[in-house]
TORPA-4810 file (N, C-alpha, C, O; in nm, 3 decimals):
<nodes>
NODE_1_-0.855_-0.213_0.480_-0.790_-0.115_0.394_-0.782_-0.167_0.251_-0.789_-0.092_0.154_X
NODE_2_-0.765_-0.319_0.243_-0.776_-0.384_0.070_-0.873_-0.356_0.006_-0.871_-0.367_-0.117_X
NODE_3_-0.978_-0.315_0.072_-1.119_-0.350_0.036_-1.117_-0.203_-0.030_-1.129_-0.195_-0.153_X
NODE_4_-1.101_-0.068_0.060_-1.127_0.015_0.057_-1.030_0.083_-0.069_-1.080_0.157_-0.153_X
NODE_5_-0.903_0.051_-0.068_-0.788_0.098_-0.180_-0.804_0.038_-0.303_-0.735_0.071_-0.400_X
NODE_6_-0.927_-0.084_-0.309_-0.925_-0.105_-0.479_-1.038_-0.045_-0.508_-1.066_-0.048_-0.628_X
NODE_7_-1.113_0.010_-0.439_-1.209_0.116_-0.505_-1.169_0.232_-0.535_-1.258_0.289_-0.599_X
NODE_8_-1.048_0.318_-0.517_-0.971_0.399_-0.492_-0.950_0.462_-0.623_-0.892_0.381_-0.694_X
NODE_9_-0.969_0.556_-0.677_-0.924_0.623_-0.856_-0.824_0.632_-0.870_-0.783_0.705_-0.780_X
NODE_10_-0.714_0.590_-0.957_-0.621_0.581_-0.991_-0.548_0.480_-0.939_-0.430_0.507_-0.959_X
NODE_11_-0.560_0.377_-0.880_-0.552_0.229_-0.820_-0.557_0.143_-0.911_-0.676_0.111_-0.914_X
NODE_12_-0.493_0.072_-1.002_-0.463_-0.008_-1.139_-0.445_-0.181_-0.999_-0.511_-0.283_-1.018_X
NODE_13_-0.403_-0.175_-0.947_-0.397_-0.329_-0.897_-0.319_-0.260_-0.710_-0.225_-0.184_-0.691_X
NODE_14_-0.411_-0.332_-0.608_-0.334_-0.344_-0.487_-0.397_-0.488_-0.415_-0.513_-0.529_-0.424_X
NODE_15_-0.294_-0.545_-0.348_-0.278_-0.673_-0.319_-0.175_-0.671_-0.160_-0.083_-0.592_-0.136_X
NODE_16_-0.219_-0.766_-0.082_-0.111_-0.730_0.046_-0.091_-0.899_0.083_-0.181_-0.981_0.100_X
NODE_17_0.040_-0.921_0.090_0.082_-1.091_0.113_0.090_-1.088_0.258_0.043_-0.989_0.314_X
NODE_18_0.145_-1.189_0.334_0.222_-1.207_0.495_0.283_-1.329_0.395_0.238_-1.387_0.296_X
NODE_19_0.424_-1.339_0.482_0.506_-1.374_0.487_0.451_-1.514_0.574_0.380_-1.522_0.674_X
NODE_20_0.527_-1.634_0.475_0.485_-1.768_0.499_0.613_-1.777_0.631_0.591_-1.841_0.734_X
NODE_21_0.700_-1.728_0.615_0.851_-1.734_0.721_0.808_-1.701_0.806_0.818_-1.772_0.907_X
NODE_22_0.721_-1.548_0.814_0.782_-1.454_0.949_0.638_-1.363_0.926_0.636_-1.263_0.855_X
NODE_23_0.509_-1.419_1.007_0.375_-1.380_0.993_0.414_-1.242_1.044_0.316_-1.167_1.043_X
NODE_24_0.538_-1.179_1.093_0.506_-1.028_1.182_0.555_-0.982_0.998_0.588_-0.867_1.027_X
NODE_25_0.577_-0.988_0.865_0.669_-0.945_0.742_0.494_-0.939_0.657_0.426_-1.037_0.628_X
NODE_26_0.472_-0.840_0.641_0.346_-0.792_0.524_0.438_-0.756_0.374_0.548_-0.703_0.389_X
NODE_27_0.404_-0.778_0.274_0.417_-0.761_0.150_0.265_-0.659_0.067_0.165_-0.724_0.037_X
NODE_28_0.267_-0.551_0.047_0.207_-0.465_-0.030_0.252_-0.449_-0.201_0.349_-0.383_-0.237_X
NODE_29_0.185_-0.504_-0.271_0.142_-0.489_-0.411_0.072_-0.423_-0.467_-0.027_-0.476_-0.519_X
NODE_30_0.093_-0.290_-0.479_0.019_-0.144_-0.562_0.079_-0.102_-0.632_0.201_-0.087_-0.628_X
NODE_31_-0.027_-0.064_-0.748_0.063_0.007_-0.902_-0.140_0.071_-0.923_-0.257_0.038_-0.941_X
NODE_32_-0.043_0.183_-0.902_-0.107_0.309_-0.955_-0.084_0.395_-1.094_0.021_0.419_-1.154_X
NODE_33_-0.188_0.423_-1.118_-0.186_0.527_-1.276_-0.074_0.672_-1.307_-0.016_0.722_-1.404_X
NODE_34_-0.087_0.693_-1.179_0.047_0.800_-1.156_0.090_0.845_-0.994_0.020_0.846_-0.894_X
NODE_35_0.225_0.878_-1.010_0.260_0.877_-0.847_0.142_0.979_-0.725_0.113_0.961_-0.607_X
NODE_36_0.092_1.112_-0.852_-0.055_1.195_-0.764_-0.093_1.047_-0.694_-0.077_0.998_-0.582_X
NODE_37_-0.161_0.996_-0.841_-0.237_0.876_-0.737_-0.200_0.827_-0.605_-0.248_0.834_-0.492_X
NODE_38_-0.100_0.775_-0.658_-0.031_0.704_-0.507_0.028_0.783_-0.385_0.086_0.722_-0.296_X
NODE_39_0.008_0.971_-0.380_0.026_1.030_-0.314_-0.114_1.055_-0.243_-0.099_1.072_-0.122_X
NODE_40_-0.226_1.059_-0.279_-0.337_1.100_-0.263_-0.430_0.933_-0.192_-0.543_0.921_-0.145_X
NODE_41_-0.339_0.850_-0.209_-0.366_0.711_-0.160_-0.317_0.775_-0.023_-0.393_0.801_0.071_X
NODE_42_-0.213_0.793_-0.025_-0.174_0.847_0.105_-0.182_0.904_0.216_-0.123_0.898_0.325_X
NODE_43_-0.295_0.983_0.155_-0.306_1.137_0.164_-0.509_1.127_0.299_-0.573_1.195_0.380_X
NODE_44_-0.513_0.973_0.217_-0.686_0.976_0.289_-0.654_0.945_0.423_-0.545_0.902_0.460_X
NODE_45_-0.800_0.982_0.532_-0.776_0.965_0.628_-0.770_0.800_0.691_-0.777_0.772_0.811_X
NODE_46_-0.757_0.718_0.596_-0.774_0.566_0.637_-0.602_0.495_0.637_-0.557_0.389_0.681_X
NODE_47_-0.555_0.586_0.582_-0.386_0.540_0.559_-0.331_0.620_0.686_-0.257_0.573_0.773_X
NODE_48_-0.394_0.788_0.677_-0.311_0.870_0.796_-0.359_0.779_0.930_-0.263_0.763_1.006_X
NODE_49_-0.438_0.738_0.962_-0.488_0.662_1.075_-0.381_0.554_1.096_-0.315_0.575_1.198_X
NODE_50_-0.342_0.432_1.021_-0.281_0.377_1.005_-0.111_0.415_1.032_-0.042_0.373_1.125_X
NODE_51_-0.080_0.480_0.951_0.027_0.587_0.963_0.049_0.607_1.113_0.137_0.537_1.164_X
NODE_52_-0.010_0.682_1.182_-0.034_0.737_1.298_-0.023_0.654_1.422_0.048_0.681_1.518_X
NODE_53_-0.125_0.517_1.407_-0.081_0.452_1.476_0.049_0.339_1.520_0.066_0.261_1.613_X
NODE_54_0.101_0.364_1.438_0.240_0.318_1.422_0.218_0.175_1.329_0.319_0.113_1.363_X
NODE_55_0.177_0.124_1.273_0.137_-0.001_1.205_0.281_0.008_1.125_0.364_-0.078_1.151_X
NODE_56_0.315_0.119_1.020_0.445_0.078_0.961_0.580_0.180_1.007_0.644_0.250_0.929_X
NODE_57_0.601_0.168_1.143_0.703_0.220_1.217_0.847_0.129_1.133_0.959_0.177_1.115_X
NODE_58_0.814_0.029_1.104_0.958_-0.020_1.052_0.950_-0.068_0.914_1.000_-0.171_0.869_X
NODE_59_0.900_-0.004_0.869_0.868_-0.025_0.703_0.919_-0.011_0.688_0.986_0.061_0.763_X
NODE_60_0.984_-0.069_0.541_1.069_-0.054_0.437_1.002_-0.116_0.295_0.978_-0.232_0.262_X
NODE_61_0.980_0.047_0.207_0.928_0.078_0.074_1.026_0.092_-0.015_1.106_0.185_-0.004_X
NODE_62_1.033_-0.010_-0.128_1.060_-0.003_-0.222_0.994_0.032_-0.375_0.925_-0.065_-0.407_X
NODE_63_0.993_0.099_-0.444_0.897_0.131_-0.515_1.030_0.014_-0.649_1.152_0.006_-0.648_X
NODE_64_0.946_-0.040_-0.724_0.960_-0.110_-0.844_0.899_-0.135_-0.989_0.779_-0.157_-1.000_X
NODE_65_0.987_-0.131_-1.105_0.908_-0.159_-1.234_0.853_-0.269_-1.243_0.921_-0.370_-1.226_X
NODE_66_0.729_-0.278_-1.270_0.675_-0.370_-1.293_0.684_-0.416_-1.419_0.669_-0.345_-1.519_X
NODE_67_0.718_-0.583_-1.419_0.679_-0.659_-1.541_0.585_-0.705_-1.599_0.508_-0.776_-1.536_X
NODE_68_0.567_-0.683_-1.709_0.441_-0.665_-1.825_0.467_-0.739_-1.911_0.394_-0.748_-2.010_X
</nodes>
């Protein structure tokens, strides 16, 4: 999915960490050009798949300003 979301239009930077503590804890780093963008990130069938199969059943999204 990294591979596929930085080719993505309106995709300015995405990046995904694991957690050095707790390998089951992913960290996602995306900043998009405008929230469309990042709705329409959403929106493809490679996220709904994901989505679907439960991968982020216990997510927790914070959206944040980024420092510049």
């Amino acid at each position: 999915m990294t591979k596929i979301a930085k080719t993505e239009p309106g995709i300015i930077y995405y990046s995904l960490a694991r957690s050095s503590a707790d390998p089951s804890v992913f960290f996602f780093f995306e900043h998009y050009a405008s929230k469309e963008d990042f709705v329409r990130h959403t929106q493809r069938e490679e996220s709904q798949i994901i989505f679907r199969e439960g991968w982020f059943r216990d997510c927790v999204a914070r959206f944040e300003k980024a420092i510049v």
